[in-house]
KEPARO-107344 format. One record per residue (C-alpha): residue number from 1; chain; x, y, z. Coordinates in pm, whole numbers. Example, Ala and Ser with C-alpha at 12.3 -4.5 7.8 and 13.67 -1.06 7.14 Angstrom:
2
> nr	kette	px	py	pz
> 1	A	1230	-450	780
> 2	A	1367	-106	714
END
This chain:
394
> nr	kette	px	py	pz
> 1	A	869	-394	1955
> 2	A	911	-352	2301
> 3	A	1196	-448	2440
> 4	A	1205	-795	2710
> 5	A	1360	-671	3044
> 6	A	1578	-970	3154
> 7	A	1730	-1078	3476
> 8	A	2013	-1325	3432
> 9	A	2025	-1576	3714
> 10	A	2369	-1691	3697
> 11	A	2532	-1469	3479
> 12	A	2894	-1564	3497
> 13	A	2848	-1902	3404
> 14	A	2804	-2086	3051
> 15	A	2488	-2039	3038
> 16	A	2489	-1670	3135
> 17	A	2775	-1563	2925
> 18	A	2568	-1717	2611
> 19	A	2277	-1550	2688
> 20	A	2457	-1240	2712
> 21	A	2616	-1308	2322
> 22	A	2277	-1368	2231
> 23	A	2143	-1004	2364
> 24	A	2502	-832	2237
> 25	A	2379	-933	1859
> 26	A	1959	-770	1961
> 27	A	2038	-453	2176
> 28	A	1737	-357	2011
> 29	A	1481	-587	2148
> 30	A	1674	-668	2532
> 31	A	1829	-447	2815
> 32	A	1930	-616	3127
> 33	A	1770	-479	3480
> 34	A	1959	-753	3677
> 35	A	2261	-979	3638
> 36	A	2350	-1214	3977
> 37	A	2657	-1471	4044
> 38	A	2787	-1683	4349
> 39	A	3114	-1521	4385
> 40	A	3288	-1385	4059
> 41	A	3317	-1028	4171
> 42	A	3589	-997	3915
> 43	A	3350	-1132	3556
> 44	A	3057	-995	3737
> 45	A	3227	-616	3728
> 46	A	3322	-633	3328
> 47	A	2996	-725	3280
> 48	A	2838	-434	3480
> 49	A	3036	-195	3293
> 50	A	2929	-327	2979
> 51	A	2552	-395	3013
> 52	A	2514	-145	3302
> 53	A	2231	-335	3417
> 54	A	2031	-153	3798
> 55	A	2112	-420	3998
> 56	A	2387	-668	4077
> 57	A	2364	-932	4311
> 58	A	2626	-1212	4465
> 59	A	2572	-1456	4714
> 60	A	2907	-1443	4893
> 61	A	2952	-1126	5118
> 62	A	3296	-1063	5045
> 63	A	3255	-1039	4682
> 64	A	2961	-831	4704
> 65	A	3174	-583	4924
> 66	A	3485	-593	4680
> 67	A	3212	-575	4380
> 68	A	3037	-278	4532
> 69	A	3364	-94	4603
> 70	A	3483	-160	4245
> 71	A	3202	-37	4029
> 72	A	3221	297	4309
> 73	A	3570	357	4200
> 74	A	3450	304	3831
> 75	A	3160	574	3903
> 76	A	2930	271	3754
> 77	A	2545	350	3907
> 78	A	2483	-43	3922
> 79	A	2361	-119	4284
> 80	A	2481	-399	4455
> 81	A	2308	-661	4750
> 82	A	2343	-970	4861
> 83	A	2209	-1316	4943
> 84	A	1965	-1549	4843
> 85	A	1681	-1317	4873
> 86	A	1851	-1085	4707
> 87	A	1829	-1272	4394
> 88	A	1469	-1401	4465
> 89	A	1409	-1024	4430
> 90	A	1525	-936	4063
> 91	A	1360	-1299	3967
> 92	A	977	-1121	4087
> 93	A	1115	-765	4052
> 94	A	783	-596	3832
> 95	A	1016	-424	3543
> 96	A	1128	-746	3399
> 97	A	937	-928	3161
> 98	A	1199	-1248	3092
> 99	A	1393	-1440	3363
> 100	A	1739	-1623	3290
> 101	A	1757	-1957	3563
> 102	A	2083	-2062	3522
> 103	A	2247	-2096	3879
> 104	A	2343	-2445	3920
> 105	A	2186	-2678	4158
> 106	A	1929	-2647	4442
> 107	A	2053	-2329	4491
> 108	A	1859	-2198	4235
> 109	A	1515	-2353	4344
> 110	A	1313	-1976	4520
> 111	A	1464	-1794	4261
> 112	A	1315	-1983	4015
> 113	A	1004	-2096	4174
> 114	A	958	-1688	4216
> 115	A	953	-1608	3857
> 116	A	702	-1864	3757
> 117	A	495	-1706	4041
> 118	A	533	-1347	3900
> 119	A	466	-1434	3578
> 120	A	757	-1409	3405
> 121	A	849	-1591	3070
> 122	A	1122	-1784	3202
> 123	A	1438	-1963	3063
> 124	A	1475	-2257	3267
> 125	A	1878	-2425	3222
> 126	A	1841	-2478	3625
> 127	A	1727	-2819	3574
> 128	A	1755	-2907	3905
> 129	A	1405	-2691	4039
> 130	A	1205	-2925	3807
> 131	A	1356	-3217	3977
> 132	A	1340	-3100	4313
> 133	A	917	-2958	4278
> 134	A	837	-3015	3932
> 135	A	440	-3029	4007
> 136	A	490	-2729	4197
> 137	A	661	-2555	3968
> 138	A	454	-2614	3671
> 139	A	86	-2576	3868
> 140	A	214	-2220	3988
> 141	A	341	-2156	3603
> 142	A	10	-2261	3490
> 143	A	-171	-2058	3747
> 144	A	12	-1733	3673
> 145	A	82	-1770	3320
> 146	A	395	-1770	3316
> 147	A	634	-1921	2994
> 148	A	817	-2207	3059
> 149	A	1090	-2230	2797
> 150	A	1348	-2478	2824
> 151	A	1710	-2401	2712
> 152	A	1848	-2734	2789
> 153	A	1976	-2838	2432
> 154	A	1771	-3169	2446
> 155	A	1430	-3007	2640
> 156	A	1423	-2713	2394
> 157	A	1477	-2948	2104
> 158	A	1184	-3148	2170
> 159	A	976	-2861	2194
> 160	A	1085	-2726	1874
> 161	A	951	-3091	1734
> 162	A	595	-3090	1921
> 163	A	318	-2951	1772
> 164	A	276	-2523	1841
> 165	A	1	-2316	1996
> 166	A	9	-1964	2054
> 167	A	88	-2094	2409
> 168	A	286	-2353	2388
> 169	A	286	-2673	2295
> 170	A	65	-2963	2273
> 171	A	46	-3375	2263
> 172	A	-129	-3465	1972
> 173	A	-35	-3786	1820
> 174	A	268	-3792	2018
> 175	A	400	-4144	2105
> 176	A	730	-4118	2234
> 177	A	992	-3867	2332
> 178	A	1307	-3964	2242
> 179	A	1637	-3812	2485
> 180	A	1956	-3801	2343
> 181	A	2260	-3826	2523
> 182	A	2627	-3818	2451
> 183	A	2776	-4022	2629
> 184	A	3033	-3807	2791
> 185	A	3381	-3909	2804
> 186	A	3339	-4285	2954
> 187	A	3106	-4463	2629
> 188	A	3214	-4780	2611
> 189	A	3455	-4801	2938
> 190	A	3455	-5084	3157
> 191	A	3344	-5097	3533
> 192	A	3739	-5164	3556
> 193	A	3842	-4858	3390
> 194	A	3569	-4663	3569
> 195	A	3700	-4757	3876
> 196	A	4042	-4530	3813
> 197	A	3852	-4238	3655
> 198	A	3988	-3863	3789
> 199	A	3786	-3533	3848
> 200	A	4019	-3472	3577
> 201	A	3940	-3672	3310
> 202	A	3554	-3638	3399
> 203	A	3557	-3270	3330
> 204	A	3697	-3328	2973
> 205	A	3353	-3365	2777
> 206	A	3425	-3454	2434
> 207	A	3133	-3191	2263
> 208	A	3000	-2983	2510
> 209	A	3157	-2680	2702
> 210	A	2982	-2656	3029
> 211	A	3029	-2570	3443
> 212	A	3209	-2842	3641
> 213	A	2880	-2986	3834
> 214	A	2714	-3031	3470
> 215	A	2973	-3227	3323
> 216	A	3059	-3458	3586
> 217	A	2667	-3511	3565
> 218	A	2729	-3592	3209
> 219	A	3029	-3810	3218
> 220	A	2794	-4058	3505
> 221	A	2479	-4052	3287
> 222	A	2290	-3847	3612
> 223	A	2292	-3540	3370
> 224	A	2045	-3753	3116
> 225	A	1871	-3895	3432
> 226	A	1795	-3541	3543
> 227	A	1698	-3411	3231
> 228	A	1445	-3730	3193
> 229	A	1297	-3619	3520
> 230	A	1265	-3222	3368
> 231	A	1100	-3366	3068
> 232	A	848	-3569	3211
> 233	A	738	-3240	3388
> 234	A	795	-2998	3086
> 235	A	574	-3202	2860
> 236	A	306	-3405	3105
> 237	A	447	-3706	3007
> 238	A	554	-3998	3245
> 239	A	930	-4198	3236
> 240	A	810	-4498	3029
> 241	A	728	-4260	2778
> 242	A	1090	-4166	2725
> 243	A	1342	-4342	2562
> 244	A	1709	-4235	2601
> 245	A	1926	-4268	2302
> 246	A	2317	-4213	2297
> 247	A	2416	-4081	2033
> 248	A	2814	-3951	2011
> 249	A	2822	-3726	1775
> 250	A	2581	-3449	1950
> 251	A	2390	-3295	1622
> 252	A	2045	-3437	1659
> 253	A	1937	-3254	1993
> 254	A	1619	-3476	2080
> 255	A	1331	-3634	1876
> 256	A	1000	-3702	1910
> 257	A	818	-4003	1781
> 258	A	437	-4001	1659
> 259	A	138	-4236	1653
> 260	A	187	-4220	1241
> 261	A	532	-4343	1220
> 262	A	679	-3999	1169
> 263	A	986	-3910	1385
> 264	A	1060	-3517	1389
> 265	A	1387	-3481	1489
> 266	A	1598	-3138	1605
> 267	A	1971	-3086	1478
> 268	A	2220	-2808	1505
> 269	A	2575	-2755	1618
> 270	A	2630	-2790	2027
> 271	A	2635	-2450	2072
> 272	A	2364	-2348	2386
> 273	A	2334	-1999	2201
> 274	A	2105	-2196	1979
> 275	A	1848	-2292	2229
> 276	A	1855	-1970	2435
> 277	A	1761	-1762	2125
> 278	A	1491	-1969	2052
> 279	A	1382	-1923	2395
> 280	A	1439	-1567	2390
> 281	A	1257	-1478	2098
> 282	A	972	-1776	2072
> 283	A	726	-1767	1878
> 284	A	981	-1552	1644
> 285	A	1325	-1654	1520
> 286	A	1647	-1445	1568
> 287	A	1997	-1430	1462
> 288	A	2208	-1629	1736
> 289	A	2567	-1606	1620
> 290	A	2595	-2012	1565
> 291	A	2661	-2120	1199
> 292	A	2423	-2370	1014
> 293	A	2499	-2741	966
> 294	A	2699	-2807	665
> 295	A	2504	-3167	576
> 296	A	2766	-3249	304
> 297	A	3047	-3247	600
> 298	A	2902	-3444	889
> 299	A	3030	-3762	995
> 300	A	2795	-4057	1044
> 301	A	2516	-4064	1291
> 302	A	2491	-4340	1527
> 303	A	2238	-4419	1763
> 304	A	2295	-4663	2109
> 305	A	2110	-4773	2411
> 306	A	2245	-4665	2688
> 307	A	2452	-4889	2935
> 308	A	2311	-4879	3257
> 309	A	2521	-5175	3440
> 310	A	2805	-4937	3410
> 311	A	2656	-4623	3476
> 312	A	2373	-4673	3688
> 313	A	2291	-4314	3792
> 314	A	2021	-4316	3450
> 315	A	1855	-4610	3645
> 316	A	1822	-4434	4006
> 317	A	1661	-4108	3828
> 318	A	1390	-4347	3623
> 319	A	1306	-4524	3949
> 320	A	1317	-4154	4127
> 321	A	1061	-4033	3855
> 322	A	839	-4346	3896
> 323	A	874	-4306	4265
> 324	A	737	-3999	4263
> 325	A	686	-3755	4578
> 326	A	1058	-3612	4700
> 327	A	1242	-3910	4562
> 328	A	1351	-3692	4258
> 329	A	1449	-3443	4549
> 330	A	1647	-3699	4735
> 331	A	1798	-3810	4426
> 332	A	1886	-3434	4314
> 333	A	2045	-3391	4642
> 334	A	2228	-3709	4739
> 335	A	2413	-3619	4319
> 336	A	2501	-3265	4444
> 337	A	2667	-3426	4754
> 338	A	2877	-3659	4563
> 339	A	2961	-3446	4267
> 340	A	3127	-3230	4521
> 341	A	3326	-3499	4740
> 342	A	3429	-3635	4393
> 343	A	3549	-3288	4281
> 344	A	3727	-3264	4606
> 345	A	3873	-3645	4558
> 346	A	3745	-3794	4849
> 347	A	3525	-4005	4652
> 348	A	3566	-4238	4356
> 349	A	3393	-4223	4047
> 350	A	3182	-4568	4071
> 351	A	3109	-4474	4434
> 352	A	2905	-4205	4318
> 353	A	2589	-4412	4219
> 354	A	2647	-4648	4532
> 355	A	2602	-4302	4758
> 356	A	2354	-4208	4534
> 357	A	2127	-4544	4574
> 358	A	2199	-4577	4928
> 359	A	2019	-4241	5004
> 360	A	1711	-4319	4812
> 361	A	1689	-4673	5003
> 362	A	1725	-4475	5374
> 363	A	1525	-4164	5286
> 364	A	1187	-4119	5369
> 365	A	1001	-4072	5050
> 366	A	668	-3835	5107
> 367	A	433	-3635	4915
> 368	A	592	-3289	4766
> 369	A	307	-3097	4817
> 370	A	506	-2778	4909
> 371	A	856	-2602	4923
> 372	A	912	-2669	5256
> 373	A	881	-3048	5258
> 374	A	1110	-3019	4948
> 375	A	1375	-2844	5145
> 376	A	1289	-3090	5435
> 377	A	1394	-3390	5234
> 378	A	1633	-3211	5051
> 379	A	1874	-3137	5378
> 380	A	1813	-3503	5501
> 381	A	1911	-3603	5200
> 382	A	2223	-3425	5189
> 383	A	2291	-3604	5550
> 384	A	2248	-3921	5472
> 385	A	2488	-3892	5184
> 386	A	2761	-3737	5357
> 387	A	2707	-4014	5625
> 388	A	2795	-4227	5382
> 389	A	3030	-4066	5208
> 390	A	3254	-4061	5540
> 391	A	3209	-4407	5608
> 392	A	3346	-4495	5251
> 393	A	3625	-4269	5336
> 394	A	3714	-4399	5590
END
């Protein structure tokens, strides 16, 4: 078998440093031509020396100069650039076959969009380009055949339970896809307790291991509204024909319901190597380093609707989906705005989804027929959110 040439968009983060566990146990069948990173000149050297991939590429110019000067002193031939183009480069570069998306946020967007429009079989984790130009992305995927593979846990899960095709996947019989959620760290929590929560306490997820942004996403609910928005794209569906579930415990991934009364259901440990091999190596199977459930030791599991007085953010994103046009943008946007200030404590946790709300009811909300007007109403967005975030601080 030949082996998949992979760029890893991302590489330093949780999702990067999974998908590289996942190549360490194939060398076989993967060897890396690219691995990129915001600023981690430091991770992003040990893992040029070990998968001595041709290019490297960070976004800051000060760790790209310290990278560059490292790997010279460690006689490693890995070339280093910089910038955003820079990684839109080793996304569409012709060697590689298989493209990692994992940089977080709208950052990631023309790295992304530039794989699907090269071709390559790509694994998406950046959740946020479907959001932002889901039609786009998908009509450019569909027009240059390129392999969408989600390696969200709940995404890939429900495509693992939809019916195969040498190409994909298919509809038939499907009635409803069911999103599971955790919960994060505030189930059950009053608006009064909310009101207190810390960046602290919001980055302590009780099953997953993820980046910062991601689990603040998770512990307001916006996490499950994004990925809602991502599957409605993924699988042609529309928001009334998913149903988000919270369930706790985090071993059933995602289900999908059919017209027969059958529910097919995906379960494993919440362990993200899991979905990227299956990503990797669809239509085959391989060996991802995650043990099997042990049936005869799980707890029960429990099943809730979600509560959407006290976190509201699930709400905006099925209103943004129904909206349509860049409100999925503006919504994506006005998040990353607030995820920050609340990082940075100059925000509290309930005013999150009151910043969030306000900049879908002042945005303009227009057709996203391209990238540009994405990026349009993707920086007015981001204005109209930090507008308001000063006024609340003040």
């Amino acid at each position: 078998m030949t082996p998949q040439v992979i760029s890893v968009l991302g590489s330093t983060g949780s999702i990067g440093t999974s998908t590289l566990a996942v190549l360490d146990r194939h060398p076989e069948a993967f060897s890396v031509h690219a691995l990129a990173a915001h600023s981690r000149a430091d991770d992003l050297f040990e893992q040029c020396l070990k998968y001595q991939p041709d290019v490297a590429v960070l976004i800051c110019e000060d760790a790209a100069a310290k990278l560059r000067a490292a790997l010279k002193a460690a006689d490693c031939a890995t070339v280093v650039k910089c910038g955003e183009q820079a990684v839109v480069e080793v996304a569409e570069a012709e060697s590689v076959t298989t493209v990692v998306a994992a940089i977080v946020g709208a950052a990631g967007l023309r790295s992304t969009l530039a794989a699907v429009a090269a071709g390559k079989r790509l694994l998406l984790a950046n959740k946020e380009s479907l959001v932002m130009s889901g039609d786009l992305l998908m009509s450019q995927a569909k027009a240059s055949g390129s392999l969408v593979m989600p390696v969200d846990s709940e995404h890939n899960a429900i495509f693992q339970c939809l019916p195969q095709t040498e190409t994909g996947i298919d509809l038939a019989g499907v009635e409803k896809i069911l999103l599971t959620a955790s919960g994060g760290p505030f189930r059950n929590w009053t608006k009064e307790a909310l009101s207190v929560v810390t960046p602290q306490q919001a980055l302590k997820h009780p099953n997953w291991s993820m980046g910062p942004k991601i689990t603040v996403d998770s512990s307001t609910l916006m996490n499950k509204g994004l990925e809602l928005i991502e599957a409605c794209h993924l699988f042609s569906v529309s928001a009334d024909d998913v149903q988000v579930l919270v369930h706790p415990q985090s071993v059933v991934h995602s289900m999908v319901a059919y017209t027969d009364g059958s529910v097919i259901a995906q379960l494993g440990r919440p362990d993200m190597r899991t979905p990227i091999a299956h990503a990797l190596s669809w239509p085959q199977r391989i060996e991802s380093g995650v043990q099997a459930l042990d049936f005869l030791t799980l707890s029960n599991l429990t099943f809730e609707a979600p509560d959407l007085d006290c976190f509201p953010c699930l709400r905006l994103a099925f209103e943004a989906q129904r909206a349509g046009g860049t409100a999925p943008a503006v919504l994506n946007a006005a998040n990353e705005v607030c995820v920050e200030a609340f990082l940075d404590g100059r925000v509290a946790f309930l005013q999150l989804p009151e910043t969030i709300e306000y900049t879908l009811s002042h945005a303009k909300i227009t057709p996203a027929a391209d990238l540009p007007t994405i990026i349009e109403a993707d920086n007015t967005a981001r204005e109209i959110a930090r507008e308001k975030l000063g006024r609340l601080a003040s």
